[in-house]
C-alpha positions, 0 to 999 in steps of 0.5 A: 092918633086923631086930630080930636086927642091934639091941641088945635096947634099940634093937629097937622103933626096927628100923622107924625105924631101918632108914633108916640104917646098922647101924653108925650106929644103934647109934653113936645108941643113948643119943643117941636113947634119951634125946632119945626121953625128954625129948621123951616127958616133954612129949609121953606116947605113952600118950595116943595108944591112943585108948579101950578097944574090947574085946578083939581076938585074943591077944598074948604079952604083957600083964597077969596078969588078961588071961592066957587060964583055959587058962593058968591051969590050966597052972599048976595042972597043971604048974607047972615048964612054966608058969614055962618058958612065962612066962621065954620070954615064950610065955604067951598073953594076951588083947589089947585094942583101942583106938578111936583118934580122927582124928588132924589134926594133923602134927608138923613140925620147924622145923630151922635148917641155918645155919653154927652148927648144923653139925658136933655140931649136925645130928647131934642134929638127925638123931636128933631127926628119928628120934625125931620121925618114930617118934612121928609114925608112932606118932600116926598123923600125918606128920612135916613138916620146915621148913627155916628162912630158905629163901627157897622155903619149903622143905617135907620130907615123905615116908619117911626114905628120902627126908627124911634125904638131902633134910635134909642137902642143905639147908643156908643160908649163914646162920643163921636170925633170929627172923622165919623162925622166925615166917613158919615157924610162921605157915605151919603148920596149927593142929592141927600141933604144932611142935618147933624144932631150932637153937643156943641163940643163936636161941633166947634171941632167942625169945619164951618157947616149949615144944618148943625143942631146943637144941644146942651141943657140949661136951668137946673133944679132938684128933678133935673135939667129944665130948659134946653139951648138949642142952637142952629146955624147961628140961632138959638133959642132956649125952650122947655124939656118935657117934666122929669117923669115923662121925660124918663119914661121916653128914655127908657122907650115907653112913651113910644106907640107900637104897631100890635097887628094882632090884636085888631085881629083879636078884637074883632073876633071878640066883638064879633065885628070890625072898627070900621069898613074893612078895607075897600077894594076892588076885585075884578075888573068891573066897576064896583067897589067891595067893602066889609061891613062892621060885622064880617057878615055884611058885605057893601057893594058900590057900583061906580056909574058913569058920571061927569068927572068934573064934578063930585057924585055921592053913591050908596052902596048896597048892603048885604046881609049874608049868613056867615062871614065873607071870605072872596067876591067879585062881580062876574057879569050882571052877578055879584057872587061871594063865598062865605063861611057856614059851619066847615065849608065855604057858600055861595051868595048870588045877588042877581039871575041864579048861577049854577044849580042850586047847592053848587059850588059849596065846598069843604073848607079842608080841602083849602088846606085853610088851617087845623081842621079848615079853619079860616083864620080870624084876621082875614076879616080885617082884610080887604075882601078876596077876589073871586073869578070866574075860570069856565064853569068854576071859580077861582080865588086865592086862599092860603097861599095857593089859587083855588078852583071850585067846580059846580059839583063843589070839588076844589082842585089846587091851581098852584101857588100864589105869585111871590109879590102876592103872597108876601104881603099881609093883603093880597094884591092883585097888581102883583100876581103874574097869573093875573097878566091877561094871558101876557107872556112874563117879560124875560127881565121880570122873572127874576126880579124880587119886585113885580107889577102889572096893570092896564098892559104893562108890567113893571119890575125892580130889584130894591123896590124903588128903582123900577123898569116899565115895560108898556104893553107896545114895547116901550120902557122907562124907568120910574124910581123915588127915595121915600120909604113907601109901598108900591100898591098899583099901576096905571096910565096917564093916556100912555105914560104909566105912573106907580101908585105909592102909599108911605108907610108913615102917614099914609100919603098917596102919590103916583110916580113918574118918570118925570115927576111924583104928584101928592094925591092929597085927597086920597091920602091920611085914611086909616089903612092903604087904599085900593087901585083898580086893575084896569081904571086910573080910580083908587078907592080910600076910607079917608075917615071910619064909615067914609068912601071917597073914590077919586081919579089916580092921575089928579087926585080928584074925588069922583065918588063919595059913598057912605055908610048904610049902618 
């Protein structure tokens, strides 16, 4: 959902919000706004930015004193243009960093879904849910929904997506007693901060707590209960429940948005093309910055220049038209190098002095083993394009699981299969290939692991995917770990320290880890897919909107590089 189907007051919960249905979400509008109040008077946001760490890019918003001398002097010069600039918010200011510290604890909604809390009951529990898990994502924690009575111990976790729809199947045949009510707590961490969601029945059972939310329904007429008193810690208040029709239809779970990861896939293949660029990123260890274009012929390539950090610098990037759809590239040397496909075998495209003799490297699709009659599967071109090597006088890419070689004659021979960590994951990621490692033996810790990571020298390893083992390439380790409901997609360094490079799977918040602390790459963060990491270079790449490139610095969150669309 973008901020262009919301009202103006519900634009910052787009991420949040994007779970459920336009309609829904502006049918919750008060109810959330004002649950979002209440819980914001016992829980302020403000103390989560952690502590001043200078100033980092710019921003179109902020105080007067931050507002860049150029502005200043606008206003000196031509005073009518100053105020046009200030009234459309086009004012540039100087934006600052916080250093926030690790954050341990999760948030975790102890939900009663016994036969008093139906109806006007889970719906505001359902709204409290959207303003828990926004303020989870906020903290940088996870949000951790505790069904109470369930005799397995039933746990929720993970994107909307997935939580909300799992809520609403958990129902008890029973209301809950204050004895589940303990159990749930007692199975919590100390760090983790508990909110219960139940009737006011439970609650006066309870021994006097903070973070109770009650609920119970209120104005009654023909279609049902109108209004509903919410009470928290002592405040209460009586807000509006969505219209009947709606309200039932989010009972019965139509109201809720799921992911359909098929059928961006299908849809491009129709149309021929893409919604927007597919994916940048950055397959070798150059500076150059890859992308498909809105038709899987074109292929863009943005070569990073070496310019003053401190400042922004906008980057064309060359577009190249190519016969047929683009599989793998990479820049090998002075070259830019791409494979794509013509009839039933993969081509080659050189942009630069030529590469071998001409007609080389053209190899049999069938021999990738790619699919029925080597075929190369139509989602590939909404993936981030694959990195092609150079290995010799061959080349080398991952396909179908398995790393291939090509030889100048165009014979393919099978290099074995892909790293676990690679070939799991919808897109390939380089950072988790172990053939990668730059000839560094694997660590004798690592190889048994279900999670592992490599970059600029060290390698990294976890059993849960949040509890991590770093190992730098001088020897020296620490442990990095965070609670929030996030993929790792990189590794880089900060001079000597290695920070993990995050992406949460609700709202697409990019953060690096640390050992002593986690940082929000705000800038780099809200696009429409993960973004990039480079293999060897603290720089992440990230279509923050369709068309729109912004290339910025892994460890500030700075934007180094814009770079546009040519189409």
């Amino acid at each position: 959902m973008t901020t262009t189907r919301l009202p103006a007051a519900l634009a910052p919960w787009a991420g949040t919000l994007s779970a459920v249905t336009p309609g829904l979400a502006v049918a919750f509008g008060p109810l959330l706004r004002r649950l979002d109040a209440m819980v914001g008077e016992r829980e302020p946001v403000a103390d989560v930015l952690g502590d001043p760490d200078g100033l980092g890019g710019l921003t179109r918003s902020g105080r007067p004193d931050r507002l860049l001398p150029s502005e200043w002097l606008l206003a000196d010069e031509h005073p009518e243009e100053f105020l046009r600039r200030y009234a459309d918010g086009e004012l540039l200011h100087l934006a600052p960093e916080f250093h926030t510290p690790a954050v341990r604890g999760r948030i975790a909604a102890l939900v009663d879904t016994g036969p008093t809390q139906a109806g006007a009951g889970r719906l505001v529990q359902l709204a409290a849910l959207l303003v828990l898990h926004r303020r989870a994502a906020a903290r940088g924690t996870e949000l951790v929904v505790v069904v109470l009575g369930d005799p397995t111990g039933c746990r929720l976790t993970g994107d909307l997506t997935e939580l909300l729809p799992a809520w609403l199947a958990a129902r008890r045949p029973a209301d809950p007693t204050p004895s589940d009510v303990q159990d749930a707590l007692a199975g919590l961490d100390t760090a983790d901060q508990a909110w219960l969601l139940t009737s006011p029945r439970l609650a006066d059972q309870l021994p006097a707590r903070t973070g109770v939310l009650t609920s119970e329904p209120a104005r009654w007429s023909a279609d049902g209960a109108g209004h509903v008193v919410v009470r928290l810690d002592g405040t209460t208040a009586e807000l509006p429940l969505p219209a009947s029709e709606i309200a039932v239809r989010t009972l019965r779970g139509a109201e809720f948005r799921r992911a359909d990861r098929g059928t961006v896939a299908q849809q491009a293949a129709d149309a021929g093309e893409s919604a927007g660029w597919a994916l940048p990123a950055f397959t070798t260890d150059a500076r150059t910055l890859l992308a498909r274009g809105r038709r899987a012929t074109t292929l863009f390539a943005a070569n990073l220049p070496n310019s003053d950090a401190r400042i922004t610098t906008t980057v064309r990037a060359r577009r190249h038209d190519l016969p047929g759809p683009v599989v793998a590239a990479g820049r090998i040397g002075r070259r830019l190098i791409a494979l794509y496909v013509r009839g039933g075998a993969l081509v080659p495209y050189v942009s630069g002095r030529p590469f071998g003799e001409r007609g080389g490297y053209t190899a049999d699709l069938a021999a990738f083993g790619a699919g029925p009659g080597g075929a190369v599967p139509e989602e590939l071109f909404v993936r981030p394009v694959l990195p092609l090597l150079r290995d010799g006088t061959g080349l080398l890419l991952p396909l179908a699981g398995r790393w291939w070689r090509i030889a100048p004659d165009g014979s393919v021979s099978d290099g074995g299969e892909l790293g676990r960590g690679a070939h799991e994951r919808p897109h390939f990621n380089r950072f988790r290939e172990p053939r990668l490692l730059d000839g560094r033996p694997l660590h004798e810790a690592a190889r048994d692991a279900r999670h592992f990571l490599h970059g600029g020298g060290s390698q990294a390893w976890s059993q849960d995917g949040r509890t991590w083992r770093v190992r730098t390439g001088q020897g020296e380790e620490s442990r990095i770990s965070f609670r929030e409901n996030a993929d790792v997609i990189g590794l880089v360094h900060d001079e000597k320290q290695p920070v993990l490079i995050t992406v949460s799977r609700s709202g697409l918040v990019v953060r690096g880890v640390r050992a002593d602390g986690v940082r929000t790459l705000t800038r780099l963060s809200g696009g429409s897919a993960p973004p990039a990491v480079h293999p060897s270079m603290p720089l992440i790449a990230a279509e923050t909107r369709p068309g729109r490139i912004v290339v910025g610095d892994a460890n500030t969150g700075g934007i180094h590089f814009l770079i546009g669309g040519t189409e």
